[in-house]
Biopython code that builds the backbone (N, CA, C, O; Angstrom):
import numpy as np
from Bio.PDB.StructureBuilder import StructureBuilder

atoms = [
    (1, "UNK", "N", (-25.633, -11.178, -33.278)),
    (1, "UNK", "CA", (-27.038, -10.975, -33.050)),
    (1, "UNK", "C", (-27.746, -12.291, -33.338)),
    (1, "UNK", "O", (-27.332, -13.039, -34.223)),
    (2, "UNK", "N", (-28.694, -12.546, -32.676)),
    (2, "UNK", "CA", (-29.612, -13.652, -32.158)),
    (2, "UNK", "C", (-30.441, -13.445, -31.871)),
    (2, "UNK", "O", (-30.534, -12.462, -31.136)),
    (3, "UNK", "N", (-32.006, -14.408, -32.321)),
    (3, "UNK", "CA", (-32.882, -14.270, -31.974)),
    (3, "UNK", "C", (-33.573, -15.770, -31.518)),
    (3, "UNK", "O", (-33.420, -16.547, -32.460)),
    (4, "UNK", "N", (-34.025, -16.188, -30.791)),
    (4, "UNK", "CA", (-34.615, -17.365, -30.247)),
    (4, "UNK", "C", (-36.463, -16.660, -29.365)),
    (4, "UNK", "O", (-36.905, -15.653, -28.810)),
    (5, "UNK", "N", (-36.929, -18.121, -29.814)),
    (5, "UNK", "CA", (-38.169, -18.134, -28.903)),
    (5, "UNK", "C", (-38.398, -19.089, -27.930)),
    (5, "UNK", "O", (-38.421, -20.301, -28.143)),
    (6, "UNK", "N", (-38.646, -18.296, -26.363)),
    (6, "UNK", "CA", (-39.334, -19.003, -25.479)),
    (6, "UNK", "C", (-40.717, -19.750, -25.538)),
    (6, "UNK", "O", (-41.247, -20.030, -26.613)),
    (7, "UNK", "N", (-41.271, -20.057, -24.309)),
    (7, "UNK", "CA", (-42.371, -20.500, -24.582)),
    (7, "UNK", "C", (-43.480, -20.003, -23.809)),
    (7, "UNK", "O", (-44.121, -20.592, -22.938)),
    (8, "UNK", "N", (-43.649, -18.521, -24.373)),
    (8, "UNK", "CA", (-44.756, -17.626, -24.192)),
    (8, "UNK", "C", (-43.990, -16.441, -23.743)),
    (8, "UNK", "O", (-42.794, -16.514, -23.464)),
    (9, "UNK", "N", (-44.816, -15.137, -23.661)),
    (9, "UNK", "CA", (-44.475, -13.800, -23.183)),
    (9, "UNK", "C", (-44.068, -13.749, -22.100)),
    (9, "UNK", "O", (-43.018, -13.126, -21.942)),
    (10, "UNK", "N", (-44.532, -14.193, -21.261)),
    (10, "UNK", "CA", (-44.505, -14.450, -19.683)),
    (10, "UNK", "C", (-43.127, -14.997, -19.387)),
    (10, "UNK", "O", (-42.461, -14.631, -18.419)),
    (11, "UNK", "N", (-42.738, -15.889, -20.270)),
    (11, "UNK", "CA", (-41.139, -16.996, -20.025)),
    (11, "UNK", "C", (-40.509, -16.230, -20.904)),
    (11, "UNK", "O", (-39.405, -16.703, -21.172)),
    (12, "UNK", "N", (-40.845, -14.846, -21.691)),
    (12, "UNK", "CA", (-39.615, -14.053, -22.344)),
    (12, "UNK", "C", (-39.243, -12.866, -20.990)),
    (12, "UNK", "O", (-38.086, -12.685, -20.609)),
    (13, "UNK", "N", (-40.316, -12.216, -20.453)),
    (13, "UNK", "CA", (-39.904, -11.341, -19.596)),
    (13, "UNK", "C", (-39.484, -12.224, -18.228)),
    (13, "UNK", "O", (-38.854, -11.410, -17.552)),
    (14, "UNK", "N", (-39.513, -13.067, -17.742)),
    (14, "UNK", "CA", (-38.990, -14.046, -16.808)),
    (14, "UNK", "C", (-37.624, -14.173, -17.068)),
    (14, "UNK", "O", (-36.733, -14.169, -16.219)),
    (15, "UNK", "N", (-37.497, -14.286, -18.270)),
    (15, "UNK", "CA", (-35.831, -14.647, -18.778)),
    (15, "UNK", "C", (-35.272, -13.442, -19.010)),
    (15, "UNK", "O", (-34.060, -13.376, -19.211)),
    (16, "UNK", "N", (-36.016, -12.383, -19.018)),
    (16, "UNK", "CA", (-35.048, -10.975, -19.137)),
    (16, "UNK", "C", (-34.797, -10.513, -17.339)),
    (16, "UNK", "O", (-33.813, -9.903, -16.921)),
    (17, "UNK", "N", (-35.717, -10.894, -16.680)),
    (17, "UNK", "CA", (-35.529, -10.328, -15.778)),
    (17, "UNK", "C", (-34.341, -11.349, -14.708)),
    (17, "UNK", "O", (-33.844, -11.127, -13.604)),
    (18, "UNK", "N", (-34.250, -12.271, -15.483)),
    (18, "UNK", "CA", (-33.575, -13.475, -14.321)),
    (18, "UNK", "C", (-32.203, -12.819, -14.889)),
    (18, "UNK", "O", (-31.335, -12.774, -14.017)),
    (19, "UNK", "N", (-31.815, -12.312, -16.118)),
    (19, "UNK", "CA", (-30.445, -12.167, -16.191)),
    (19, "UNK", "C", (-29.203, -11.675, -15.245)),
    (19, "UNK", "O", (-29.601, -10.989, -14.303)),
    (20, "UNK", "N", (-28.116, -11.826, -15.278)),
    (20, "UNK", "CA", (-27.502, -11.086, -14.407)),
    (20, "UNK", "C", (-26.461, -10.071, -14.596)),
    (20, "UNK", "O", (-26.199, -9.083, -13.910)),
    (21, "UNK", "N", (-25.665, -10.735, -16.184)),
    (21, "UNK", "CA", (-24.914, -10.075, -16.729)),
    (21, "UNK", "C", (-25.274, -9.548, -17.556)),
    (21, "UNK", "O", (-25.104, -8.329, -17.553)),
    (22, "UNK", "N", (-25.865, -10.097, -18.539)),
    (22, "UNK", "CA", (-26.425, -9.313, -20.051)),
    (22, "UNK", "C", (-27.929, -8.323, -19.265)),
    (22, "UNK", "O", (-28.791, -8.462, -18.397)),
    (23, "UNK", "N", (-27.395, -7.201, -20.418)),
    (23, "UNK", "CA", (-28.459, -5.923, -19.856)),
    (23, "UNK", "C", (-29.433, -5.915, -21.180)),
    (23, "UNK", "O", (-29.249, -6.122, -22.380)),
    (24, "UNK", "N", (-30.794, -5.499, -20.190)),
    (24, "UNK", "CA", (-32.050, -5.326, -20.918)),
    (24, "UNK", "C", (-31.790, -3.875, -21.611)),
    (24, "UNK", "O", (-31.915, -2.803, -21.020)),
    (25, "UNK", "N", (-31.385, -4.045, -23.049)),
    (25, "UNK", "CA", (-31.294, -2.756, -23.529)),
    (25, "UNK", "C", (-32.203, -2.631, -25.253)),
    (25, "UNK", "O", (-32.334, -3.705, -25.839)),
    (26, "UNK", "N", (-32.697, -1.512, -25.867)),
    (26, "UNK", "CA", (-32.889, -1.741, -27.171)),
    (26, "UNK", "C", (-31.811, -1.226, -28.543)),
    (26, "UNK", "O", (-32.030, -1.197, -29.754)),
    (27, "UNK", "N", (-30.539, -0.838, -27.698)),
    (27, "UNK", "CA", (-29.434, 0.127, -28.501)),
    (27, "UNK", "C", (-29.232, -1.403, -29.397)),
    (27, "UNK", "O", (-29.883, -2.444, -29.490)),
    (28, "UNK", "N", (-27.945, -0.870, -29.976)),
    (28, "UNK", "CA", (-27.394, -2.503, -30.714)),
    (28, "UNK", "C", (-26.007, -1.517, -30.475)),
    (28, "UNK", "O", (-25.955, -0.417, -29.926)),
    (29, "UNK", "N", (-24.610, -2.540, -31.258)),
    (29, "UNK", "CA", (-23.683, -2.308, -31.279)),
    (29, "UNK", "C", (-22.782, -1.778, -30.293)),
    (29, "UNK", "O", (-21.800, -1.036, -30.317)),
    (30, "UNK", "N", (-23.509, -2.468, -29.319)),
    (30, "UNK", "CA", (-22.555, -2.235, -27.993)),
    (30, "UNK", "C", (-21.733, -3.015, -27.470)),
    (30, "UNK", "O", (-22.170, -4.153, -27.303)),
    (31, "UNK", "N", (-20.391, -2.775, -27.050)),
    (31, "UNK", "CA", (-19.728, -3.858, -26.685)),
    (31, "UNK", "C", (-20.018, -4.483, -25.418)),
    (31, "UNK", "O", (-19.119, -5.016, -24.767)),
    (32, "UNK", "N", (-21.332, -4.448, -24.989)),
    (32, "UNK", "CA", (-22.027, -5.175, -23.884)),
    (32, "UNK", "C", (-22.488, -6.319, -24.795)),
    (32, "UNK", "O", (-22.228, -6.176, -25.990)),
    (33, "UNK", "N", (-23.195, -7.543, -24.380)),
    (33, "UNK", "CA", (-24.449, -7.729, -24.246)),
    (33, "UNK", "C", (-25.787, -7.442, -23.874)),
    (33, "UNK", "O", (-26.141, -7.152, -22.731)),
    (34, "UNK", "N", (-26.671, -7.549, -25.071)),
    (34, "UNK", "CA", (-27.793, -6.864, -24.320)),
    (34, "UNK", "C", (-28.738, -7.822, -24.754)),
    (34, "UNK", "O", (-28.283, -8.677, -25.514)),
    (35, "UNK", "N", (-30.203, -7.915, -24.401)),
    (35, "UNK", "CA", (-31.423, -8.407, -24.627)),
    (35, "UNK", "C", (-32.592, -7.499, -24.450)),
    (35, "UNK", "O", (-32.634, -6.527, -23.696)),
    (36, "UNK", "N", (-33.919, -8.112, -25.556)),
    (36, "UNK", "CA", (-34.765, -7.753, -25.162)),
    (36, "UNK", "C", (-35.955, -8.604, -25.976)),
    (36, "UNK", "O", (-35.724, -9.519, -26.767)),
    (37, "UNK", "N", (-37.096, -8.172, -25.661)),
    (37, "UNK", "CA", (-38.144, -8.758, -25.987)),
    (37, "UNK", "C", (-38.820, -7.572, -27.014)),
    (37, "UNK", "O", (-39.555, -6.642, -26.683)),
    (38, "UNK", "N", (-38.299, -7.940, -28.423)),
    (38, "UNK", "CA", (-38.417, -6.559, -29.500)),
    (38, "UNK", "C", (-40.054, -6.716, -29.478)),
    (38, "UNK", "O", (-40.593, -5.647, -29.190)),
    (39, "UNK", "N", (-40.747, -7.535, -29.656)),
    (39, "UNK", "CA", (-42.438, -7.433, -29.775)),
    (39, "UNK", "C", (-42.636, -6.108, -28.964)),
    (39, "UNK", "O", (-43.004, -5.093, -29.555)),
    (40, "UNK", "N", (-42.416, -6.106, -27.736)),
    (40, "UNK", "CA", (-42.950, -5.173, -26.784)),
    (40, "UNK", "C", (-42.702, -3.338, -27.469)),
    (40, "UNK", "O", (-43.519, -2.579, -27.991)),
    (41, "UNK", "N", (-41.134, -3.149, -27.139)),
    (41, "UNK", "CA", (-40.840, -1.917, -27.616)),
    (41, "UNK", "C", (-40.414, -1.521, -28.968)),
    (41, "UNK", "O", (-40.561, -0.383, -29.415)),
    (42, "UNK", "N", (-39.799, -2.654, -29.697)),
    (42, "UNK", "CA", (-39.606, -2.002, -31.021)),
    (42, "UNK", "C", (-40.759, -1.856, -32.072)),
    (42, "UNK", "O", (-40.724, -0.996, -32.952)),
    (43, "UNK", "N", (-41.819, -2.785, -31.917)),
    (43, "UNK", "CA", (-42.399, -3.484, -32.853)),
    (43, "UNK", "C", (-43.945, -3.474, -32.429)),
    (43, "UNK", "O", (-44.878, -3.784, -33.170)),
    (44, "UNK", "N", (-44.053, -2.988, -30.865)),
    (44, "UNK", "CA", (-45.248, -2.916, -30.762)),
    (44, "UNK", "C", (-46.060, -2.614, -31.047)),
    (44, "UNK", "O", (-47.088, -3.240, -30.788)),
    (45, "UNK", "N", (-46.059, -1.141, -31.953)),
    (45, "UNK", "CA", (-46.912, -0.549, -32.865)),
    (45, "UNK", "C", (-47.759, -1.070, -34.064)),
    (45, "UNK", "O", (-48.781, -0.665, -34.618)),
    (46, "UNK", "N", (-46.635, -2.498, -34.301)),
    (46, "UNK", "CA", (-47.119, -3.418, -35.615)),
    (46, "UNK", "C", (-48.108, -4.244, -35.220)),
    (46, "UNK", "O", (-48.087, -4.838, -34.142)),
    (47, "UNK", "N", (-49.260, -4.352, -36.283)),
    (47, "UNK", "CA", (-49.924, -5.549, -36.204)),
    (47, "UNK", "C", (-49.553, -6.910, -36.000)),
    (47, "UNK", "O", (-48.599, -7.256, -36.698)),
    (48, "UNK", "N", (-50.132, -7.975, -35.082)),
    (48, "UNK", "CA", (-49.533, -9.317, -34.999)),
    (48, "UNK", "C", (-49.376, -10.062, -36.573)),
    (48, "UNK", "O", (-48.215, -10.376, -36.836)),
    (49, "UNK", "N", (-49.988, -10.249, -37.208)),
    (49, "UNK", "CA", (-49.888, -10.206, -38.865)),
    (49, "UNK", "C", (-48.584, -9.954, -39.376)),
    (49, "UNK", "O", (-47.834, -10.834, -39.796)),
    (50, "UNK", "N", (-48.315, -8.681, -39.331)),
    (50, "UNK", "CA", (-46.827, -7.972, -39.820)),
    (50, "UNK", "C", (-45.888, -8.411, -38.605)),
    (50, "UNK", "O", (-44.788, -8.793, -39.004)),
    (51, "UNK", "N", (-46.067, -8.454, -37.109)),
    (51, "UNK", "CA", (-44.907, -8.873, -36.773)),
    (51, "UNK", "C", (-44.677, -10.622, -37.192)),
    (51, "UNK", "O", (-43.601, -11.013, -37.644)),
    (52, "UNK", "N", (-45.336, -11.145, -37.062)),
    (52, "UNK", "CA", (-45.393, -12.182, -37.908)),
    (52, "UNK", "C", (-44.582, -12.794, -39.154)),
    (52, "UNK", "O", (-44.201, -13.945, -39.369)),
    (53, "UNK", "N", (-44.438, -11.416, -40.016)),
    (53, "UNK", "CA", (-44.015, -11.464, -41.367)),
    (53, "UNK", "C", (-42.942, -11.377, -40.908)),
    (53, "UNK", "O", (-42.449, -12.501, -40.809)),
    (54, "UNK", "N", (-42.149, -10.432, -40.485)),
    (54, "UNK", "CA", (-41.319, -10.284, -39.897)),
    (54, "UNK", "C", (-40.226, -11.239, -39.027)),
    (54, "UNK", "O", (-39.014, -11.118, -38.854)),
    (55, "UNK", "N", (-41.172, -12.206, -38.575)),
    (55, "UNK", "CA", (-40.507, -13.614, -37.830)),
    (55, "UNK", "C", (-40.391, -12.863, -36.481)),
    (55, "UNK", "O", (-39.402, -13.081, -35.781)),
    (56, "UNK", "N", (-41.331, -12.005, -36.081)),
    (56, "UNK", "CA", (-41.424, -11.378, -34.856)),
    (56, "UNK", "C", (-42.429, -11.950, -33.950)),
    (56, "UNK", "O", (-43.556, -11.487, -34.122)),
    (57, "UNK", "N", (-42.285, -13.048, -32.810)),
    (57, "UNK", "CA", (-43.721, -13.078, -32.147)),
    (57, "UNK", "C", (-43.341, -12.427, -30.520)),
    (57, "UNK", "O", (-42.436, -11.747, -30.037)),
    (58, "UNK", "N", (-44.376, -12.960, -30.119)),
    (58, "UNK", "CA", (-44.926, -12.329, -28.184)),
    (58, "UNK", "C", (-43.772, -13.279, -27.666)),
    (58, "UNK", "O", (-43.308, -12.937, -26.578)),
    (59, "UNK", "N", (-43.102, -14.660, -28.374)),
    (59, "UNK", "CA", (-41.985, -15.362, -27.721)),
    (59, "UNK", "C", (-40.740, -15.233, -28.049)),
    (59, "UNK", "O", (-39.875, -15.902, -27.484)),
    (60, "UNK", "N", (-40.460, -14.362, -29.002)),
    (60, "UNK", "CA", (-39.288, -13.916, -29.002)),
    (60, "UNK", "C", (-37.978, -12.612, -28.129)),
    (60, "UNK", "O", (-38.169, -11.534, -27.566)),
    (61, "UNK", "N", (-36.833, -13.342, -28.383)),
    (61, "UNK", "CA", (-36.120, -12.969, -27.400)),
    (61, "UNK", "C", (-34.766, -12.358, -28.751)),
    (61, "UNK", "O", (-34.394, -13.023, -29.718)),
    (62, "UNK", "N", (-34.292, -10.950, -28.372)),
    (62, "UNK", "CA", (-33.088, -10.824, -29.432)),
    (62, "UNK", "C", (-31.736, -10.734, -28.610)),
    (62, "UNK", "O", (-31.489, -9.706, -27.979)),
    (63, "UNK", "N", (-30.986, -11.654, -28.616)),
    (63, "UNK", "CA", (-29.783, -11.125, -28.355)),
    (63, "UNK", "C", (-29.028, -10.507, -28.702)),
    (63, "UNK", "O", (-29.036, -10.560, -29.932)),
    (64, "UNK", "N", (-28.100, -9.716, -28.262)),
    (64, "UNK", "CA", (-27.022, -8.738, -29.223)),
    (64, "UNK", "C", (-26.002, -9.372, -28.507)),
    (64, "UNK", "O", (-26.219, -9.299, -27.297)),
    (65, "UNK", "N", (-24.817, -10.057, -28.833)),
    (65, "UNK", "CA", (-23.931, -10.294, -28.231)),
    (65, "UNK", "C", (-22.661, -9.115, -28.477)),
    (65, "UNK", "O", (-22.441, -8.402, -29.456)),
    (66, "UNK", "N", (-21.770, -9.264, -26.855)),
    (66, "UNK", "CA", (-20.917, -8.460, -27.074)),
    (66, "UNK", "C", (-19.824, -9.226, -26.748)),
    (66, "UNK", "O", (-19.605, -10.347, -27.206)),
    (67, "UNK", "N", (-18.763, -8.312, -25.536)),
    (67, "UNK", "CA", (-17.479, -8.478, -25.610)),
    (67, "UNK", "C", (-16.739, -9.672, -24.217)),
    (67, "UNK", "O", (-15.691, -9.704, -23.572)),
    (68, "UNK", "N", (-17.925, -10.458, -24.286)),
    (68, "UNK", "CA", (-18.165, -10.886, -22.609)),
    (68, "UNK", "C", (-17.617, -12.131, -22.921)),
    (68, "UNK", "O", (-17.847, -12.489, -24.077)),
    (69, "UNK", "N", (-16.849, -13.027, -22.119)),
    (69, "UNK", "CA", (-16.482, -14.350, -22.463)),
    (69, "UNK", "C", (-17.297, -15.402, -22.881)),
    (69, "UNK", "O", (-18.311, -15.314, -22.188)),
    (70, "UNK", "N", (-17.401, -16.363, -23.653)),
    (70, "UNK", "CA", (-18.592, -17.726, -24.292)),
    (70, "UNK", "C", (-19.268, -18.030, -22.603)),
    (70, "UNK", "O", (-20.391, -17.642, -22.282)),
    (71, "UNK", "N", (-18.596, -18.574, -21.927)),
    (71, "UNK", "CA", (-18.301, -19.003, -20.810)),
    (71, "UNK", "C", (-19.329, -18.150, -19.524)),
    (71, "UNK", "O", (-19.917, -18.668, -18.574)),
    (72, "UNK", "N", (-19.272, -16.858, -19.883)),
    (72, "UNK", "CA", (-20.232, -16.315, -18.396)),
    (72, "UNK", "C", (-21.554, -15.897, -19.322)),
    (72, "UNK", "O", (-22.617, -15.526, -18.824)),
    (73, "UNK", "N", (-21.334, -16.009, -20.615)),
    (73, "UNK", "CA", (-22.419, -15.631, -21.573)),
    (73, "UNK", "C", (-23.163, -16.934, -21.243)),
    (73, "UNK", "O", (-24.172, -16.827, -20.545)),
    (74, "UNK", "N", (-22.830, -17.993, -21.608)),
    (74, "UNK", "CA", (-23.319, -19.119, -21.694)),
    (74, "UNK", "C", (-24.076, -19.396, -19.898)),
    (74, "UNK", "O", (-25.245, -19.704, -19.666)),
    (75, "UNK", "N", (-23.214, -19.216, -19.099)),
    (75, "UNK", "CA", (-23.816, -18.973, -18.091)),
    (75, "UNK", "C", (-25.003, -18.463, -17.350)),
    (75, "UNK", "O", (-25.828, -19.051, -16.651)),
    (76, "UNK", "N", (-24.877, -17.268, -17.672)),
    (76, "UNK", "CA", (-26.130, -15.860, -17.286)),
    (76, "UNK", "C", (-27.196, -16.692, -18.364)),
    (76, "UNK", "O", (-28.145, -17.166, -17.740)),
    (77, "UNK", "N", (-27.230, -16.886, -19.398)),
    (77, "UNK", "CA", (-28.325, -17.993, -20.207)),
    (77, "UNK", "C", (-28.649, -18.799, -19.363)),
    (77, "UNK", "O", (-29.752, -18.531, -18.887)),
    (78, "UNK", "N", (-28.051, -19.926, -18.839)),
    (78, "UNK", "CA", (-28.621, -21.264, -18.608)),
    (78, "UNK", "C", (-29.204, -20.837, -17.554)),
    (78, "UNK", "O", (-30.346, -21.287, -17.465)),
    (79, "UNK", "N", (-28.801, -19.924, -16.427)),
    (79, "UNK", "CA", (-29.253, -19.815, -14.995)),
    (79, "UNK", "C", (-30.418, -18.962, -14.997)),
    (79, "UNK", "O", (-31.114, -18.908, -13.983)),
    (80, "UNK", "N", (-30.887, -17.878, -16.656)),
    (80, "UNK", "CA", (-32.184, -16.911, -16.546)),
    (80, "UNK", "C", (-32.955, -17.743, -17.142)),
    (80, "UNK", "O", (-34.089, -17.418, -17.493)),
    (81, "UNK", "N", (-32.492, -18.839, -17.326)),
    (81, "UNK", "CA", (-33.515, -19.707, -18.411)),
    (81, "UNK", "C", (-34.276, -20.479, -17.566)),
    (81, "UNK", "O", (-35.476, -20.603, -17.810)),
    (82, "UNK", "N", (-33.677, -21.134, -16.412)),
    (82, "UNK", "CA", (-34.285, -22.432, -15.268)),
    (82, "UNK", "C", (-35.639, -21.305, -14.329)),
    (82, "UNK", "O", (-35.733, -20.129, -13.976)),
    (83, "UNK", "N", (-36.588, -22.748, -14.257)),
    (83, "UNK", "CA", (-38.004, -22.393, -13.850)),
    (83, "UNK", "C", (-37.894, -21.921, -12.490)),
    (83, "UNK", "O", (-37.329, -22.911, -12.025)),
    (84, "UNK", "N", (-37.992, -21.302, -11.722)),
    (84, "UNK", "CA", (-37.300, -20.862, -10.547)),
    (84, "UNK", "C", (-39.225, -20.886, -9.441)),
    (84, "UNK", "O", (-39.258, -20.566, -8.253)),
]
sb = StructureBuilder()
sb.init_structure("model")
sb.init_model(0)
sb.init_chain("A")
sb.init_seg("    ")
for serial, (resi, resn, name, xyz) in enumerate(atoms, 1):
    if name == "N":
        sb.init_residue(resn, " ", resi, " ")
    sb.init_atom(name, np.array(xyz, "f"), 0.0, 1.0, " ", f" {name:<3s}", serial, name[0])
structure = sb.get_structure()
């Protein structure tokens, strides 16, 4: 599990939606990969303040890694990441 920030809300759902292999999910412990943008659905209820505290912002991205090779992982990244 991983968490990184883009640069803004807009370039987190851009990068969820460009993926190809890793799935937009909020489960954990799956032997997939998954992503998501926790501000929105896990956390949305929280004040920006508390997500904050949390190390939660509008640019964060969580990965869950699973059972997928470095190699097409690393891949499906670099190619949902480019400005299209």
């Amino acid at each position: 599990m991983l968490t990184f920030d883009l640069a803004s809300k807009d370039a987190c759902f851009q990068f969820l939606d460009n993926l190809k292999m890793i799935r937009r999910a909020t489960n954990l412990f799956d032997n997939k990969s998954l992503a998501i943008h926790p501000a929105s659905p896990i956390y949305g209820s929280f004040s920006q303040t508390q997500r904050e505290a949390m190390n939660i912002s509008d640019k964060t991205i969580r990965l869950s890694v699973g059972l997928e090779s470095a190699d097409s992982l690393f891949e499906d990244i670099r190619q949902a990441l480019e400005v299209h």
